[in-house]
LOTORGU-852433 format. One record per atom (N, C-alpha, C, O): residue in one letter; z, y, x. Coordinates in steps of 0.1 Angstrom, whole numbers, plus 5000, padded with zeros to 4 digits. Atoms other than C-alpha are relative to their C-alpha. Layout:
BEGIN
AZYX
...
***
This chain:
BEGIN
X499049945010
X855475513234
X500550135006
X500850135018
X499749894997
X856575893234
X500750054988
X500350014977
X499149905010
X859176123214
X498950124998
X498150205005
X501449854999
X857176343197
X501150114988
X502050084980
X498849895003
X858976673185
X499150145001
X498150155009
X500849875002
X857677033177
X501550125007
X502750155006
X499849864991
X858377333197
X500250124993
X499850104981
X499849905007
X859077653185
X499150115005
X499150175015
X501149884994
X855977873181
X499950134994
X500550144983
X500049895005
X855278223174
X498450035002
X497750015012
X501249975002
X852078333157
X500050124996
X500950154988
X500249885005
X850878663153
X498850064992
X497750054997
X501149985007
X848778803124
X500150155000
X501050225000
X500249824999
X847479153125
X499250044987
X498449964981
X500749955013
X846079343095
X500150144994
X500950174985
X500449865002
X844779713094
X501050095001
X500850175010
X498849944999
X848279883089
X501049955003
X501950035007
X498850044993
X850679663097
X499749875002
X498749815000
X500850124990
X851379353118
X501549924992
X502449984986
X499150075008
X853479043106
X500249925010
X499349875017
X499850134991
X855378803129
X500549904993
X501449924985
X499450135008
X855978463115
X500449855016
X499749765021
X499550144991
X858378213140
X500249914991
X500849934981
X499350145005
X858677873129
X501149885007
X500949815017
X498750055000
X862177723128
X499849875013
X498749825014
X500050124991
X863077433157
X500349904993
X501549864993
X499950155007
X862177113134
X499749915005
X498549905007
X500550104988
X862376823156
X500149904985
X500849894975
X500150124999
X860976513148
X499749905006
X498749905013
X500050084985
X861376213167
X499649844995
X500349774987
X500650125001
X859075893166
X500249865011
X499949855023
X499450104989
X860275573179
X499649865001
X500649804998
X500850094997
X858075273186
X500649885001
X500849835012
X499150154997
X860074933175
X500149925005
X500949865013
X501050124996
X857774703178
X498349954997
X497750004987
X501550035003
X854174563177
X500049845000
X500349765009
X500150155003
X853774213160
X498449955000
X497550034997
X501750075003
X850373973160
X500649894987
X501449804987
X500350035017
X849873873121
X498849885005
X499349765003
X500850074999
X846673673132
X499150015016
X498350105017
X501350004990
X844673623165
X498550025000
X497850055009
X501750064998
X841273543151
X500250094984
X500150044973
X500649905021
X841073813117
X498450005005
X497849995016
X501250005004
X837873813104
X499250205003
X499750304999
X500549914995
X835274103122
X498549944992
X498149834991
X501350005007
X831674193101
X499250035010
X499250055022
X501849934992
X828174283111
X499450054986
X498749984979
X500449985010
X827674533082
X499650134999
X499850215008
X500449864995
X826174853074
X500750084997
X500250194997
X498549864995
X829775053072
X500849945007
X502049945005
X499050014989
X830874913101
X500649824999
X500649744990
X499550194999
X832574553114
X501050004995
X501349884993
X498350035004
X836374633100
X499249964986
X498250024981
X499850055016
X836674403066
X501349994995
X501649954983
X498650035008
X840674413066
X500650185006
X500250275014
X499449845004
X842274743064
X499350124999
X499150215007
X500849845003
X840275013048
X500550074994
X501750074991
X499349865006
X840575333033
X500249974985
X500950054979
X500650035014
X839375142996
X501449944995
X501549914983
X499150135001
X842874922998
X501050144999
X501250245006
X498349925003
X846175082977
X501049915010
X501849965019
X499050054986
X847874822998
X499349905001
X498449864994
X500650084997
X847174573018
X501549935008
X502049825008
X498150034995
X850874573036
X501150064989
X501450184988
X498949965008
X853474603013
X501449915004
X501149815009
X499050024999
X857474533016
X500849944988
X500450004978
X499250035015
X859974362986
X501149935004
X501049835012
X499150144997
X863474202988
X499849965017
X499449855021
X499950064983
X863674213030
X498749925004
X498849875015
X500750084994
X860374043033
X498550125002
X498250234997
X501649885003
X856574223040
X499149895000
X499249785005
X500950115003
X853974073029
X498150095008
X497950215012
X500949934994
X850174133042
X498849945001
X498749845009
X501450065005
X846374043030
X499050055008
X498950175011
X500949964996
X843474023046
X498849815003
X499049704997
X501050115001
X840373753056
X500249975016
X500250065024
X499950054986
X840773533089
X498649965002
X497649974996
X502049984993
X837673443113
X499449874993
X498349844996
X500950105007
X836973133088
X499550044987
X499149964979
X500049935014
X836273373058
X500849944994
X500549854986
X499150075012
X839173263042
X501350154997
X501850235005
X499249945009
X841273453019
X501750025000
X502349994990
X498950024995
X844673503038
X501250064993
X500750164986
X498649905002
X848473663027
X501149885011
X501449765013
X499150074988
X850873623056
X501650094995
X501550214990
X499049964998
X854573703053
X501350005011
X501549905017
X498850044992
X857773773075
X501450054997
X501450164990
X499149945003
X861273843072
X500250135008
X499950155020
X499549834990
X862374223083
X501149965005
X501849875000
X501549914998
X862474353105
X499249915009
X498149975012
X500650074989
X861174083130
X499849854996
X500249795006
X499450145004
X861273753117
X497949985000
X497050064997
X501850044999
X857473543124
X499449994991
X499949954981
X501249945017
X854573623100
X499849854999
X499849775008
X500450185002
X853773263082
X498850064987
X498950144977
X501049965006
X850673263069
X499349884989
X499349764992
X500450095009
X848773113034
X498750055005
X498450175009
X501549995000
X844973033038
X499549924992
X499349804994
X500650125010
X843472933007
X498749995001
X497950075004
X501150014997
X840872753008
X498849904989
X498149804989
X501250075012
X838772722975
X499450145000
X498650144991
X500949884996
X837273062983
X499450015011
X500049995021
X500650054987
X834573073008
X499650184998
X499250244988
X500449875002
X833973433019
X498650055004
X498550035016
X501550014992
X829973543024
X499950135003
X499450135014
X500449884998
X829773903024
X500250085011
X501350095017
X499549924988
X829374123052
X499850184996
X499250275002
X499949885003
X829774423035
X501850074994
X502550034985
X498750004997
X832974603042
X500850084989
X501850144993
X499249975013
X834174713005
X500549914995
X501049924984
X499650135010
X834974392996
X501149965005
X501249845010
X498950054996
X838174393006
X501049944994
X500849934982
X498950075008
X841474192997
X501250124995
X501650215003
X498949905005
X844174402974
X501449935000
X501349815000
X498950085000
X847874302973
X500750124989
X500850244989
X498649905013
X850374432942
X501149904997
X501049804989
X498550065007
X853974282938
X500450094984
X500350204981
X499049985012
X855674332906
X501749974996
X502249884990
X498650035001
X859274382907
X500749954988
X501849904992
X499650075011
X860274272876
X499849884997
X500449844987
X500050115000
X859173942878
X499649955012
X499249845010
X500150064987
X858573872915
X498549955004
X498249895014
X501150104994
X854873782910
X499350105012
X499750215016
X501049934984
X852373882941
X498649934992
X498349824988
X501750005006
X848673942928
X499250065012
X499550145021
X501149994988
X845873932949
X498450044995
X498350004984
X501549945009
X841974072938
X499450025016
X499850095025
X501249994988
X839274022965
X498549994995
X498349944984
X501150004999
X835574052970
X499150034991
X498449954984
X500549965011
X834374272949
X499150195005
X499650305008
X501149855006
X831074572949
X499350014994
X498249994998
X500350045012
X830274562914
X499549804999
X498549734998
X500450184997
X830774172918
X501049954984
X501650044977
X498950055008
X832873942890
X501049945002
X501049835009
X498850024988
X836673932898
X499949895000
X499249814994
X499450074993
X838273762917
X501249995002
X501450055012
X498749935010
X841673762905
X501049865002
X500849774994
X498350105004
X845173502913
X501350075002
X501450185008
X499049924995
X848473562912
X501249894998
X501049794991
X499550134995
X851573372923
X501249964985
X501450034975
X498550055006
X854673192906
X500850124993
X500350224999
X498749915007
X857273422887
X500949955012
X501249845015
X498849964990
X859673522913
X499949935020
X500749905028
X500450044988
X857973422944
X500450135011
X500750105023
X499749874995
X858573762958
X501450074999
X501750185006
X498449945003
X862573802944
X500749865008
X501949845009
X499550145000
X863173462955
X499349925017
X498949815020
X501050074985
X861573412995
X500549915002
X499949805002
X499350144991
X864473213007
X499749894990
X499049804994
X500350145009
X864172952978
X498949944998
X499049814998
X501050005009
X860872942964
X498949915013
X499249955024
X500950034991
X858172752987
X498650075002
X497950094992
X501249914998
X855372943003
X499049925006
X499049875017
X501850105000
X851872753002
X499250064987
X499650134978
X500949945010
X848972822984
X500049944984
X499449974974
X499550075017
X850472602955
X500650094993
X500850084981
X498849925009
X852772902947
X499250114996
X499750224994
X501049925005
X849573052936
X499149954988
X498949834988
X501150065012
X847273012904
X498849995006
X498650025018
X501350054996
X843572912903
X499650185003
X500550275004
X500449904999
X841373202909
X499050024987
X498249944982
X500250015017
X840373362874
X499150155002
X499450255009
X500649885003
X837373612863
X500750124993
X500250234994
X500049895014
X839173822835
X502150005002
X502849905003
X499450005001
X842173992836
X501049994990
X502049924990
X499450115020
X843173962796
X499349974998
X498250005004
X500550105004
X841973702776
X498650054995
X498450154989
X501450005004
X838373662771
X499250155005
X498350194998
X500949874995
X836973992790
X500049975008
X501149995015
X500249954986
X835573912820
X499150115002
X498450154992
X499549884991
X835174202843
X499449985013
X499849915022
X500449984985
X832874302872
X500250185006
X500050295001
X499249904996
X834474552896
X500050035012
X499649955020
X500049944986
X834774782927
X501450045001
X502250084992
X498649924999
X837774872945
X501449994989
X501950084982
X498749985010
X840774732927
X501450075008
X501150125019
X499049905000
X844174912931
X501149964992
X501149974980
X498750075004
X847774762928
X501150175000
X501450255009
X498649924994
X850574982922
X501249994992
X501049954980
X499150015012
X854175012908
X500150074991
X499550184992
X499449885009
X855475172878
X501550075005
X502250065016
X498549944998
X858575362876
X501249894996
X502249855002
X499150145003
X860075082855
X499949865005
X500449774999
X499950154997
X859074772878
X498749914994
X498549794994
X501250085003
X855874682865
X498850025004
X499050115012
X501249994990
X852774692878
X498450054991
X498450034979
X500949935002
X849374872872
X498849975009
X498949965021
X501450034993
X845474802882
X498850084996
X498650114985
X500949934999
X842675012889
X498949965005
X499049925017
X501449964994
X839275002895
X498950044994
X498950094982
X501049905005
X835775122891
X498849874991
X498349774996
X500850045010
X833574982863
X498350035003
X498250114994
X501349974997
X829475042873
X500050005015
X500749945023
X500349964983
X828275152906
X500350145004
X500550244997
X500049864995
X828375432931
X499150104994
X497950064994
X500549875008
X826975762912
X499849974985
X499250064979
X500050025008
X827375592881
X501149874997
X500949764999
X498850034998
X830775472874
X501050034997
X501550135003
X498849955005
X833775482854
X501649955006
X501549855013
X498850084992
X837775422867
X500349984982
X500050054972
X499550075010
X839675172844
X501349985004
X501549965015
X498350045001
X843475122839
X500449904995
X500049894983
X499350095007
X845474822830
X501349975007
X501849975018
X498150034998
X848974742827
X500349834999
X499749744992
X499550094998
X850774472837
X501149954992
X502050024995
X498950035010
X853374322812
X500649935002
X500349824997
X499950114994
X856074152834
X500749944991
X500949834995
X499150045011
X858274062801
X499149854995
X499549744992
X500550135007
X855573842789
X498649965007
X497849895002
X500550084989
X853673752819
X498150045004
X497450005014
X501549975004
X849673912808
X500250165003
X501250235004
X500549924996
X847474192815
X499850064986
X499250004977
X500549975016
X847274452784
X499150145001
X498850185012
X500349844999
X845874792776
X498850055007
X498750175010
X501149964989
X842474792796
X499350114994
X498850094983
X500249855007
X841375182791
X499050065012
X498950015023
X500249994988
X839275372810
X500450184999
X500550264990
X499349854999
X840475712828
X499350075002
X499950185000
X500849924993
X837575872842
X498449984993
X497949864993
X501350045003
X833875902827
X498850105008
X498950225010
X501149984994
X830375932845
X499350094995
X498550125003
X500549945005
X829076132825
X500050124998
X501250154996
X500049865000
X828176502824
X499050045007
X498349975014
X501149944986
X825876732842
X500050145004
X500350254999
X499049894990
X826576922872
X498950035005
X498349925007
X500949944991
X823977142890
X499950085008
X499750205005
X500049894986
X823977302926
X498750035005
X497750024999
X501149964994
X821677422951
X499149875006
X498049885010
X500350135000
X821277012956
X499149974988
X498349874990
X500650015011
X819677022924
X500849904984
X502049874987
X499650065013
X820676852888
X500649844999
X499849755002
X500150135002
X822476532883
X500549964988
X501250064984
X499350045015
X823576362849
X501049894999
X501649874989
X498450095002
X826276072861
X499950005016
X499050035024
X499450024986
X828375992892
X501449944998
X501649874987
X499250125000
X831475812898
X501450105010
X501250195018
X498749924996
X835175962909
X500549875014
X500849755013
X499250074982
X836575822949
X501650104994
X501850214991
X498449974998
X840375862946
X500750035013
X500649945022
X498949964990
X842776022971
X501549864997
X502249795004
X498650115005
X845575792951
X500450024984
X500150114976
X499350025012
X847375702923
X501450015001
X502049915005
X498549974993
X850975862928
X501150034988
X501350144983
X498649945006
X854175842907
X500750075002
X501450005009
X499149974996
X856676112912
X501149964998
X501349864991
X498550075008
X860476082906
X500350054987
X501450034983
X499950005013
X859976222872
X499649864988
X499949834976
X500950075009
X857675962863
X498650024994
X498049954986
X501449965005
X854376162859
X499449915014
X499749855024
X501850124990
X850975982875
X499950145003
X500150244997
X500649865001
X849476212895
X498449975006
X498449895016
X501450064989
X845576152910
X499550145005
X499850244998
X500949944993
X843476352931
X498749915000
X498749794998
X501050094997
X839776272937
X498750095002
X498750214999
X501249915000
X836276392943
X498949944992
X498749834990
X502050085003
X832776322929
X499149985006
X498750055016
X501550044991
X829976182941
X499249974991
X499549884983
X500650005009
X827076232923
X498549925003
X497949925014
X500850084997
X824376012917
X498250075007
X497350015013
X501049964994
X821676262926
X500650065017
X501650145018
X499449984989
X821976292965
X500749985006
X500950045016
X498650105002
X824876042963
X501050125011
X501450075021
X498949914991
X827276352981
X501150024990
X500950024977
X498149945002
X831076442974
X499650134997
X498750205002
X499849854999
X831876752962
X501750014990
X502249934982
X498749965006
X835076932950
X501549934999
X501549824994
X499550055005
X838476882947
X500549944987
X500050014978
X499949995013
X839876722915
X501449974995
X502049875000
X498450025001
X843176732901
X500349974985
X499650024976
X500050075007
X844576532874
X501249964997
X501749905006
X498750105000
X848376392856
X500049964985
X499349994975
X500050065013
X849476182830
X501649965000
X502049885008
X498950025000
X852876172819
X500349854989
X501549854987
X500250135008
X852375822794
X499449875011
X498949775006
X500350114997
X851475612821
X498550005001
X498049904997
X501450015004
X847875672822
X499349984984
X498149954982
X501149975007
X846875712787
X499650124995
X498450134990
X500449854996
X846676072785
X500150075010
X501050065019
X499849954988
X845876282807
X499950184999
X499450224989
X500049834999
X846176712815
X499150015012
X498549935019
X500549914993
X844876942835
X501050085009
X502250095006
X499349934991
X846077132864
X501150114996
X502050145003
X499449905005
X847377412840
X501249884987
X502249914982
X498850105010
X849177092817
X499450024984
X500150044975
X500149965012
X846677142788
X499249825001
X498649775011
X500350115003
X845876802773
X498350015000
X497750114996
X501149984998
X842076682780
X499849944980
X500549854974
X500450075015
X840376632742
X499249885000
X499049824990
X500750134999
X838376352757
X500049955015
X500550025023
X500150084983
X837776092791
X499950155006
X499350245001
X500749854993
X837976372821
X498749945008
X498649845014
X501350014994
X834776402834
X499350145005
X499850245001
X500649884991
X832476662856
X500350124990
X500750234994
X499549865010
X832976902824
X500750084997
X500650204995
X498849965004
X836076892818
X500850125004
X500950115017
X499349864995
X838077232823
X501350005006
X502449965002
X498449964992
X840677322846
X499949875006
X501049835007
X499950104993
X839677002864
X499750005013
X500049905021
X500250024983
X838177132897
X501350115008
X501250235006
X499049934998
X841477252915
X499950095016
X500850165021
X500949944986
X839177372949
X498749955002
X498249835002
X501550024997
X835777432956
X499549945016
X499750015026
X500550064991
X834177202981
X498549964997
X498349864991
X501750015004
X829977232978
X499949845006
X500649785014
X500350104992
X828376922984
X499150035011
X498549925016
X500150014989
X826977063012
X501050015012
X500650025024
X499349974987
X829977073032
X500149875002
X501149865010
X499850164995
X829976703038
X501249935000
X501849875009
X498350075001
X833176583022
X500049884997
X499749824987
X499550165000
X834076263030
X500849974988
X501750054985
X498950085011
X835776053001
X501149895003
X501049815013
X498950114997
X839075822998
X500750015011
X500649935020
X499449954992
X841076013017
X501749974999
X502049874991
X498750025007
X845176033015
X500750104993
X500550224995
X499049905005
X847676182993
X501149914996
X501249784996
X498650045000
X851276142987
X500750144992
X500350264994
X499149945010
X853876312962
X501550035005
X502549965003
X498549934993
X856876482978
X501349994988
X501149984976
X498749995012
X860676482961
X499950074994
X500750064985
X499849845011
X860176802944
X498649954991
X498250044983
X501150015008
X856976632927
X498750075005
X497850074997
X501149954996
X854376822948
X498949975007
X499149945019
X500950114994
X851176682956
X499150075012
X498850195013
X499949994984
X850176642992
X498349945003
X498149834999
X501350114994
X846276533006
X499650075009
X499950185010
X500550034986
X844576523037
X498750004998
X498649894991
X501550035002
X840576533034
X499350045013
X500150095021
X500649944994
X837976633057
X498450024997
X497749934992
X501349995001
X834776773056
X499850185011
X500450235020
X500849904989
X832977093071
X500250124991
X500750124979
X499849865009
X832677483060
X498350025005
X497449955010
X501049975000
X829977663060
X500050135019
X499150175026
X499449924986
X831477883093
X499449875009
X498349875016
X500150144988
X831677513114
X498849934998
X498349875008
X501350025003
X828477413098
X499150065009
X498449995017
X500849904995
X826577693112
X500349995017
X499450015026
X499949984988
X828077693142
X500149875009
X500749895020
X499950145000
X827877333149
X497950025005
X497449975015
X501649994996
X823877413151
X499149994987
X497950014987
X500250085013
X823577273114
X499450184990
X499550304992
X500449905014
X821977443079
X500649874996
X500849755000
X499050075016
X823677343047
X499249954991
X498450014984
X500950085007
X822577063030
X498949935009
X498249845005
X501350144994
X820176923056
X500349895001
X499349825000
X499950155000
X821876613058
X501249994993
X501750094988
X499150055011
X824476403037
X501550055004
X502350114996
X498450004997
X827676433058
X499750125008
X500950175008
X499649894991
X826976763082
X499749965013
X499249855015
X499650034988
X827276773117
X501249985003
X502150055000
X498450084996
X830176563131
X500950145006
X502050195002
X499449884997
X830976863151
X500650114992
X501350214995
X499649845014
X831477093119
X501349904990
X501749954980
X499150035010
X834076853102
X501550045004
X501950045016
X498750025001
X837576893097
X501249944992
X500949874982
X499050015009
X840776823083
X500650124995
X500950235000
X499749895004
X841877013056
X501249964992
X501049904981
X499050035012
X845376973038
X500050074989
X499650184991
X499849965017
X845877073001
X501049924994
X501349814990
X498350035011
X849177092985
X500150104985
X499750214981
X500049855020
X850177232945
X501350065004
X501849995013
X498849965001
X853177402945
X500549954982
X499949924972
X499250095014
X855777282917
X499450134987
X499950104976
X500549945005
X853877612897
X498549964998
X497650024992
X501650015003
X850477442897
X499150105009
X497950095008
X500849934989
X849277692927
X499349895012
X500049795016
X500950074992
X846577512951
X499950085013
X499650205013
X499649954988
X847177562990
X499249945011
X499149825013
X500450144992
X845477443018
X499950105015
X500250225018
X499749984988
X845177453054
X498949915012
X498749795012
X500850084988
X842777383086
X500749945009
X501450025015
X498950064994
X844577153106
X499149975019
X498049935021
X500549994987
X843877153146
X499449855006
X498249845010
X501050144994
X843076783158
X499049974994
X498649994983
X501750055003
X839876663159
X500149854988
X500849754985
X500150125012
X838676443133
X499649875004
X498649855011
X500550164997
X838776043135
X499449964984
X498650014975
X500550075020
X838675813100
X501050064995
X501950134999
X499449975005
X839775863074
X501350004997
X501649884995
X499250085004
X843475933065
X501049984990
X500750004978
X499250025010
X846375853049
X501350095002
X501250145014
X499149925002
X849576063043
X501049974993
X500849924981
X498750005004
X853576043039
X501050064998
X501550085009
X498649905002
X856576243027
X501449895005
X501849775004
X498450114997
X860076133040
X500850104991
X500350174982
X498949985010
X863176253025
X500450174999
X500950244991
X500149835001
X862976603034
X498750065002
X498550145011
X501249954997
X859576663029
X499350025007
X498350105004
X500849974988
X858176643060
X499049925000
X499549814998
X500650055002
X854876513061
X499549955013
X499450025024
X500150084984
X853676223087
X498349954992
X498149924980
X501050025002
X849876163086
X499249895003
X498749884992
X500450124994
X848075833102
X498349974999
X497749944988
X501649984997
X844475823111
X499749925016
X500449945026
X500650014988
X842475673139
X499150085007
X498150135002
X501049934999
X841075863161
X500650055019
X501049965027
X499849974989
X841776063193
X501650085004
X502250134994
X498749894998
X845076273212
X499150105007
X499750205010
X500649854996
X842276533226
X499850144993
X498850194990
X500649855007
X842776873211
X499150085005
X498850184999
X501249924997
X840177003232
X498649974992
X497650034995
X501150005006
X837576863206
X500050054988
X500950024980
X499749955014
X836677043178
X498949924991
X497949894997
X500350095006
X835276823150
X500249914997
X501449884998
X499550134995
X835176473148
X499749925013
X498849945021
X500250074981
X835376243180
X499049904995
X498449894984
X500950125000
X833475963186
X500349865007
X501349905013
X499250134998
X834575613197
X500350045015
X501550045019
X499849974984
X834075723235
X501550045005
X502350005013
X498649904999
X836875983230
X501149924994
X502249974996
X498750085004
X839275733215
X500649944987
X500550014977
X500050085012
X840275493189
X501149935000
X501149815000
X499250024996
X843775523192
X500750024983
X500150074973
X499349995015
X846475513158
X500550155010
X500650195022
X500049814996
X847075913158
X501049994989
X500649934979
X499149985006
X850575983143
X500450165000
X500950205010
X500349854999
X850276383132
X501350034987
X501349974976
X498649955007
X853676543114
X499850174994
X498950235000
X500049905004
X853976863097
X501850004993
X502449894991
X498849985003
X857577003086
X500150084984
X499450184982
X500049915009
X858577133050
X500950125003
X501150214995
X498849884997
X861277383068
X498750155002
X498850264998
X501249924995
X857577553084
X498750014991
X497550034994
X501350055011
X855777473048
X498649985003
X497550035001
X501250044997
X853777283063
X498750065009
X497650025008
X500849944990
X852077503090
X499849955015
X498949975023
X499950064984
X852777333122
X499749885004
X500349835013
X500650114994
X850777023123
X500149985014
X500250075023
X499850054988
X850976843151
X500149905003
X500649834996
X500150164996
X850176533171
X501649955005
X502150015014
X499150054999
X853276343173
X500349885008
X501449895015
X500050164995
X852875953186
X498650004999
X497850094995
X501250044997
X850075773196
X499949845002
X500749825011
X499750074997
X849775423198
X498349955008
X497349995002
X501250024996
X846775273224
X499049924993
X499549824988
X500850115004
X843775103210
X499249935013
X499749915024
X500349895011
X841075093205
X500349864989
X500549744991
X499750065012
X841374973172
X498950064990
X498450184991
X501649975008
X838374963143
X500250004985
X499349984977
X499650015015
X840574973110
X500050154994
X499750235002
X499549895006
X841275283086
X501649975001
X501949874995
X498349984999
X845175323092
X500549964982
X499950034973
X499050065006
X847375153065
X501549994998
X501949885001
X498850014999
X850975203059
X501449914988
X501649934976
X498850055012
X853775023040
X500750054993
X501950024996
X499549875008
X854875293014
X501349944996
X502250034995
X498850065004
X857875053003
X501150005010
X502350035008
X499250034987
X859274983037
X500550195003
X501750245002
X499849864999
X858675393043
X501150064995
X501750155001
X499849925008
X860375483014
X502149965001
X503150044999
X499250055005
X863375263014
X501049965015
X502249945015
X499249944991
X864075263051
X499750095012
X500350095023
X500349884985
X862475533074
X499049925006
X498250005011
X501050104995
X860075243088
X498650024999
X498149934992
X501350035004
X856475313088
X499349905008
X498949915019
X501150134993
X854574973096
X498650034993
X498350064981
X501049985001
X851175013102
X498649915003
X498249895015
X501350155000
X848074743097
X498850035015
X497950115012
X500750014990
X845974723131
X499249915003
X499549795002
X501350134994
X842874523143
X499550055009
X498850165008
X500849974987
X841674543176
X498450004996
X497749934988
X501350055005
X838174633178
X499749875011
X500249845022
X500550164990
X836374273191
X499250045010
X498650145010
X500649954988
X834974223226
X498649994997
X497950065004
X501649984999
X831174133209
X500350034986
X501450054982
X500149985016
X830074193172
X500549884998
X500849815009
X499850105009
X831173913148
X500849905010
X500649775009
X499250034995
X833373823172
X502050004995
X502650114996
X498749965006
X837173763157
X501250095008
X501450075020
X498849934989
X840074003171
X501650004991
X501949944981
X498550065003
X843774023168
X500650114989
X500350234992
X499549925008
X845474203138
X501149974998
X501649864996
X498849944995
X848774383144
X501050034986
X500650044975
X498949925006
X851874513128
X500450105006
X500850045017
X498949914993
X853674823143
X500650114993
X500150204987
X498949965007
X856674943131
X500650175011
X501050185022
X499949924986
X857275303145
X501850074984
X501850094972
X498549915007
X861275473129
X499550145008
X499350185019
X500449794997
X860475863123
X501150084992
X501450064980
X498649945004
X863576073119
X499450185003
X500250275000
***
């Protein structure tokens, strides 16, 4: 554990006639390492072809969430079973349900478990094991979640496990996606078809009268986009997030991935002030149909698919409403100089990638920024109360590498801060906690929001393959 705090630097830009000095202000911030809890000894480790993590990935809106003093937290233990553990805050022992009419077979690491509370009626919903599979869908008691101390916690305080979210539609699905509303009710996302061919779908939760309504979809595959990759005709939208501000507008980010040459490209920017069923454009003009690769005023930065941009990255929505993401991929500069031509391969050379932030301003202006640490996984991204953004990724504390690392160099939780006093110019490694560790970083956006607390989902990597390891809590207070 270390205080991590920013310095006061002075950069100098030069430019033909005159020269510009820009100091950035002394914005301390200070990270403070509470505690580190064990959730499970024996979580469940794969043998798959994206890797052995199957409980905290980048595909999960949550997987730790907070409600009513308690956190709750999903994932699969080393019997393939279908876990949610709970504890009281901030320290109180995780007690865990393992149900066991689900037998888990897959070793393929998208098929992860989702967790959504619903504050208006206390339920806790759960959606596992799904890449274009048929859900997998329970959800618990009315007020199981407003009601800890009373209510009894066993897998009884759960329903059967059900294909179809409303009546009579069952539903095969990728990547679901729990989140709140503004008013206390709850919201589900995911992807309809397959990778390069693939729509996102929306439905609302109705806690008044206990059912799923409204299943819509937001995003369509369809269109045709042609680069130096050549011609494709459908593809499928990867989400940065699904983010409320405190007005109440939705806001998403996301990229494409297109079914010819299955690569990423571009950013894409997107809101909807009804809750998801219409939606605008970056300029606020209503789309006349599903948005899709065509759609205008929808790519908000150019990213080729040869720069090798990674998908399902993070974003986060600041108090002023301004949206915040984290991506990485490569340029055509770090490409080149990396040893690489563009387009020879899917992702680039490791050595040519980066992190790149992109923020709107509250005018709809698009901003971005190369950020100094070397690239690990993918990550995620937080605003606190004065805008200061805190970042979380696995990966390394060596700034002498430029690109991304590699397990050798370290596979440590990487806690990286930026300041809104310095708009955002002064990234910086902040905390560190030791691994290594083999998850996508995870954070508790409720706990964050409501008291400065970021708890963060951890799994040791295991000492053989398919070997089980221990999955963590750690709670770090950032002021």
């Amino acid at each position: 554990m270390f205080m991590g705090k920013f310095m006061i630097i002075n950069m100098r830009y030069a430019c033909c006639f005159f020269m510009l000095f820009v100091t950035f202000v002394n914005a301390q911030i200070t990270i403070e390492e509470k505690s580190i809890s064990i959730v499970d000894s024996k979580a469940l480790t794969i043998k798959g072809r994206f890797g052995q993590a199957i409980n905290g990935r980048t595909y999960q809106k949550d997987a730790l969430a907070s409600h009513k003093g308690y956190q709750y937290i999903t994932y699969y233990n080393q019997n393939r079973r279908v876990c949610i553990s709970r504890r009281r805050l901030p320290s109180g022992p995780w007690k865990t349900i393992q149900f066991l009419d689900y037998d888990f077979k897959s070793d393929d690491s998208h098929n992860i478990v989702s967790l959504g509370i619903c504050p208006n009626d206390g339920t806790i919903h759960l959606a596992f094991d799904h890449h274009v599979y048929p859900l997998h869908y329970r959800v618990s008691k009315k007020g199981l979640a407003t009601n800890p101390e009373t209510m009894e916690w066993n897998a009884a305080s759960f329903g059967p496990i059900k294909g179809e979210l409303e009546e009579n539609k069952p539903i095969r699905i990728t990547y679901p996606k729990f989140w709140q509303t503004p008013e206390g009710n709850l919201q589900m996302n995911y992807r309809r078809g397959g990778s390069g061919n693939g729509d996102r779908m929306l439905v609302d939760y109705n806690a008044q009268i206990g059912r799923w309504e409204n299943t819509r979809q937001i995003d369509s595959a369809l269109g045709e986009f042609e680069d130096q990759l050549g011609k494709s005709e459908t593809r499928c939208s990867y989400p940065n997030g699904y983010d409320y501000d405190p007005s109440g507008r939705l806001h998403v980010t996301f990229v494409w991935r297109e079914n010819s040459q299955g690569a990423n490209h571009d950013l894409m920017y997107v809101y909807s002030d009804d809750q998801g069923v219409t939606w605008k454009n970056n300029k606020g003009k209503l789309f006349a149909e599903i948005p899709n690769v065509n759609s205008p005023g929808i790519v908000v930065h150019s990213i080729p698919r040869v720069f090798g941009l990674m998908n399902d990255h993070g974003q986060v929505i600041d108090s002023k409403g301004r949206v915040h993401v984290v991506m990485f991929h490569g340029t055509k500069e770090t490409i080149e100089a990396a040893g690489g031509k563009l387009g020879a391969s899917r992702w680039g050379p490791k050595a040519a990638q980066r992190y790149f932030h992109y923020w709107r301003t509250k005018k709809g202006k698009w901003n971005s920024l190369e950020l100094p640490m070397a690239v690990g996984n993918r990550p995620k991204i937080f605003s606190d109360k004065n805008d200061n953004l805190v970042m979380i990724y696995c990966g390394t504390t060596n700034t002498s590498i430029k690109g991304r690392s590699n397990d050798a160099d370290g596979e440590d939780l990487i806690v990286a801060v930026a300041t809104a006093k310095n708009n955002w110019q002064d990234w910086h490694i902040a905390h560190s906690v030791k691994g290594p560790f083999m998850n996508d970083m995870l954070g508790d956006i409720y706990r964050w929001k409501n008291e400065g607390v970021l708890s963060i989902m951890l799994q040791d990597e295991p000492i053989a393959i398919r070997k089980p390891s221990v999955l963590r809590v750690v709670d770090l207070k950032i002021n």
